[in-house]
C-alpha positions as CSV (number, residue, x, y, z in Angstrom):
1,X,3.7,203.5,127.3
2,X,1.3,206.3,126.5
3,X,3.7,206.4,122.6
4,X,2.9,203.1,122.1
5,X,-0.3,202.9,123.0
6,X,-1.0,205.7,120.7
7,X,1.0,204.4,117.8
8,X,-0.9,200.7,118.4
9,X,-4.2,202.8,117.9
10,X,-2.7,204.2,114.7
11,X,-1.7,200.3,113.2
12,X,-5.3,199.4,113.9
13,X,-6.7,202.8,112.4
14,X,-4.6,202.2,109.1
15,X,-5.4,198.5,109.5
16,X,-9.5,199.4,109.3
17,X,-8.6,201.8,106.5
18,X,-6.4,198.8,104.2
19,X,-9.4,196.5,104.7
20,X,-12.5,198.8,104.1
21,X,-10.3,199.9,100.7
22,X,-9.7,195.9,99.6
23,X,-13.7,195.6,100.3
24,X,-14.0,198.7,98.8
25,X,-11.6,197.6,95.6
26,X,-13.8,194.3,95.2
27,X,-16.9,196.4,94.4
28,X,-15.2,198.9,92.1
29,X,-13.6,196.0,90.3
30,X,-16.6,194.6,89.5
31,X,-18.5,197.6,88.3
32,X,-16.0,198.8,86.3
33,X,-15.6,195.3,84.4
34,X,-20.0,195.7,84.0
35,X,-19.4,199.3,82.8
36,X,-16.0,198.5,80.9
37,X,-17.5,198.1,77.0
38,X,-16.6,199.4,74.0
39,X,-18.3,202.1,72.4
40,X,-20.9,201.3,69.4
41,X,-19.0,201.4,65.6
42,X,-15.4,201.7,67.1
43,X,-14.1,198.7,64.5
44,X,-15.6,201.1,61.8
45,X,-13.7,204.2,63.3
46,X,-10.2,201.9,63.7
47,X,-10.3,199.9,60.3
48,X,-6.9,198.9,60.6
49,X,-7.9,197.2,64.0
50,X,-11.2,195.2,63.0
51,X,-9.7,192.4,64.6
52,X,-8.6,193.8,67.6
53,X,-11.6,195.6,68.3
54,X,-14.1,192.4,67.8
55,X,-15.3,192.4,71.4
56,X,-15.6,188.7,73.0
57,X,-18.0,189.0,76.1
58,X,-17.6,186.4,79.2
59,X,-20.9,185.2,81.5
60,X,-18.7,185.4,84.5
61,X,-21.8,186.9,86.8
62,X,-24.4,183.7,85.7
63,X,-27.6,184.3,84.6
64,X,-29.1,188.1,84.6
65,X,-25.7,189.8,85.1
66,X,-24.0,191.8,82.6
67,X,-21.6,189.9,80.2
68,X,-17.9,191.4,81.1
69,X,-15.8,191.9,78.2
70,X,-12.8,190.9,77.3
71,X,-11.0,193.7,77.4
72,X,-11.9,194.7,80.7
73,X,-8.5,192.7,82.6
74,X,-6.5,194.4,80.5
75,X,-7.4,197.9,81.5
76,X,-8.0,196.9,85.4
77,X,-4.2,195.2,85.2
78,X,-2.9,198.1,83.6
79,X,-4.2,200.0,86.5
80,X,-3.4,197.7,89.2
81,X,-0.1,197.3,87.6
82,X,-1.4,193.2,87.8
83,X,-1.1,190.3,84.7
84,X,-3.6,190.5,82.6
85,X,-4.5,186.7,84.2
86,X,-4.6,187.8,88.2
87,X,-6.9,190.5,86.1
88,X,-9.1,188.0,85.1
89,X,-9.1,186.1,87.9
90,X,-10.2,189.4,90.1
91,X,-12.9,190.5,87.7
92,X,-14.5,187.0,87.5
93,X,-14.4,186.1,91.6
94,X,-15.9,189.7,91.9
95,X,-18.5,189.9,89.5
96,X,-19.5,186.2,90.8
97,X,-19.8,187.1,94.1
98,X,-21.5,190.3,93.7
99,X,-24.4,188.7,91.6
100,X,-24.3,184.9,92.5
101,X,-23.6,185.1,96.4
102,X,-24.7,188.7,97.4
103,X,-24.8,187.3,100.9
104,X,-21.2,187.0,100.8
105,X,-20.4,189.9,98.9
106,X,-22.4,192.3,101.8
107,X,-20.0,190.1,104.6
108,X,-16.9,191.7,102.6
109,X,-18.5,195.5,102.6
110,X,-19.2,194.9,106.1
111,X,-15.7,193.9,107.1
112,X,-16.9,190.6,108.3
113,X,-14.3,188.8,105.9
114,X,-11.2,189.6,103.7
115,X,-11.7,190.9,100.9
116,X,-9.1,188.9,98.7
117,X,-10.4,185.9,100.4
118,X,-13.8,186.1,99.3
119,X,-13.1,186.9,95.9
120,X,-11.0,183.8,95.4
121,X,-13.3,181.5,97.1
122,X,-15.9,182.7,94.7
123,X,-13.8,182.1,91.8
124,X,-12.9,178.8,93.5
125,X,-16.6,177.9,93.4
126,X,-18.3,179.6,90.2
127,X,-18.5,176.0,88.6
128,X,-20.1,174.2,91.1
129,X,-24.2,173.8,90.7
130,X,-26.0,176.8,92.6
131,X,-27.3,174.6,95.4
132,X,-23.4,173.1,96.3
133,X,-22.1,176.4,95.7
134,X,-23.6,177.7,98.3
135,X,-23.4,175.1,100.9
136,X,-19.9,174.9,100.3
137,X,-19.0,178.6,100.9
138,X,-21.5,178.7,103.9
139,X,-19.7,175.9,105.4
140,X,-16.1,177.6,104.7
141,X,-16.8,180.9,106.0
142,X,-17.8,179.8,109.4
143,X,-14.1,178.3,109.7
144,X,-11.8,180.1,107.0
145,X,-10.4,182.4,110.0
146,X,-8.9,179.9,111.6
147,X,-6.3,178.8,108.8
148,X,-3.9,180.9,106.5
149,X,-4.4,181.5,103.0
150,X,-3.2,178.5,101.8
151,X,-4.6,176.1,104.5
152,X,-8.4,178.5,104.3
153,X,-8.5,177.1,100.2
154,X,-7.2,174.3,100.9
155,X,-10.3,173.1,103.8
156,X,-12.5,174.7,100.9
157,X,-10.9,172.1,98.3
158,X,-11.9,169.7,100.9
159,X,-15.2,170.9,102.0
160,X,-16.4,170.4,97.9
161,X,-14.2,167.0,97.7
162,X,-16.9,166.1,100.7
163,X,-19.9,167.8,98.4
164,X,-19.0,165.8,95.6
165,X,-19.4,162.5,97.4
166,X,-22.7,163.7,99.1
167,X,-23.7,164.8,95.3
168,X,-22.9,161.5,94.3
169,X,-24.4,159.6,97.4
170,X,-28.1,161.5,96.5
171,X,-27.8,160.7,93.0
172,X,-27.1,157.1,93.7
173,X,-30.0,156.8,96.1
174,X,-32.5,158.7,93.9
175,X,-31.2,155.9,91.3
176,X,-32.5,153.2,93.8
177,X,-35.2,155.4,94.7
178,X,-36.5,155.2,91.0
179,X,-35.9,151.3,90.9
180,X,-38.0,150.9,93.7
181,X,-41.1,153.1,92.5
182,X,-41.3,151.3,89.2
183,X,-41.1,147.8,91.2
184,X,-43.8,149.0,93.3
185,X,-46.0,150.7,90.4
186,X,-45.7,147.7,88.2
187,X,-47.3,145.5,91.6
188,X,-49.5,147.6,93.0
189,X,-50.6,149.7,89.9
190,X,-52.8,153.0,91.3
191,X,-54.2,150.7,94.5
192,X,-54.0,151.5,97.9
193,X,-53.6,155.3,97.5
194,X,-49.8,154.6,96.4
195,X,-48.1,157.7,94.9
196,X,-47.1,156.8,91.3
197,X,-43.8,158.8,90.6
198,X,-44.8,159.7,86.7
199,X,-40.8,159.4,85.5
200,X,-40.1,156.7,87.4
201,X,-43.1,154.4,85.5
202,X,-42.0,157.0,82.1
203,X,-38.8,155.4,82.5
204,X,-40.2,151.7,82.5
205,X,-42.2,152.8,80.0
206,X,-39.3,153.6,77.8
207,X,-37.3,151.0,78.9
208,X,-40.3,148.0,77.6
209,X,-39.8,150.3,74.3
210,X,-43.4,151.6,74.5
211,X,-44.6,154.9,75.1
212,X,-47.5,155.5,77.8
213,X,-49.8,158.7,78.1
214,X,-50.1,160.4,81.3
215,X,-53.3,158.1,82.1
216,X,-51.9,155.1,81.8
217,X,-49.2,156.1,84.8
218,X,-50.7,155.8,88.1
């Protein structure tokens, strides 16, 4: 017993050192694609290649992050001996997460989640509007541990399936919401200390084809 108890100690020790290099592999795929860019006037040194060498850069991190070029997946694929499109894939989930949902990104460097997993569920996400995205991964991380790969993505399909419904729910009600301030705006006018909502009576205002200052609102 005293083997196996020492070679079930080593499967744990190697097991801590697989996952701490998949968070670790996350991080250095992302700053590599940031740093990955081609050095100023190399389509006048390679002529020949003007067309190759006319960079496209990608937003994949959102607003204030570095724009990732193109050629970055093919340089992280050839190292990772990947497809050029599970390159892409990697470099956008882990660019995303490291700018867009740091919060997550710090839960993979502390071991708290796999790796792999939260770079696909940020690449899963990186379309949704800022305030669902987050909701949405919040919601899945508490729970992803309990299902396997394919059931864990497949309770985050349904978790924004459920988002877009709500999404679509508050926009419907701020629809009615709007009706019912221009009803009430167009009775009551600024009496009784009720709170004009200035688009709401805009949009009656547009609607009767006339256009009314910010005055004539409340």
């Amino acid at each position: 017993m005293e083997q196996a108890r020492a070679l079930g100690d080593r499967l744990l020790e190697v097991r801590a050192i697989r996952e701490q290099a998949e968070a670790d592999e996350v991080l250095l795929i992302a700053e590599l694609a940031e740093a990955y860019v081609l050095p100023a006037g190399a389509e006048q040194k390679h002529t020949h290649l003007v067309d190759a060498l006319a960079e496209e850069v990608y937003p994949y991190g959102g607003p204030d992050a570095p724009y990732i070029s193109e050629f970055a997946a093919l340089e992280i694929a050839a190292m990772l001996g990947i497809s050029k499109r599970k390159a892409s894939m990697l470099i956008q989930g882990a660019v995303h997460l490291k700018w867009q949902v740091p919060w997550l990104m710090a839960q993979v460097q502390d071991l708290k989640i796999e790796a792999r997993r939260a770079v696909q569920a940020a690449y899963v996400v990186r379309d949704l509007p800022e305030r669902w995205k987050q909701v949405a991964l919040q919601q899945w991380v508490r729970v992803q541990q309990r299902y396997t790969w394919g059931g864990a993505f497949k309770k985050l399909d349904e978790i924004i399936a459920g988002l877009d419904e709500t999404r679509a729910k508050d926009e419907a009600d701020k629809l009615t919401q709007r009706r019912v301030d221009v009803h009430t705006s167009t009775r009551f006018g600024s009496d009784g200390g009720h709170r004009c909502a200035v688009g709401a009576v805009a949009a009656e205002g547009l609607a009767g084809g006339g256009h009314r200052s910010r005055r004539d609102r409340c």
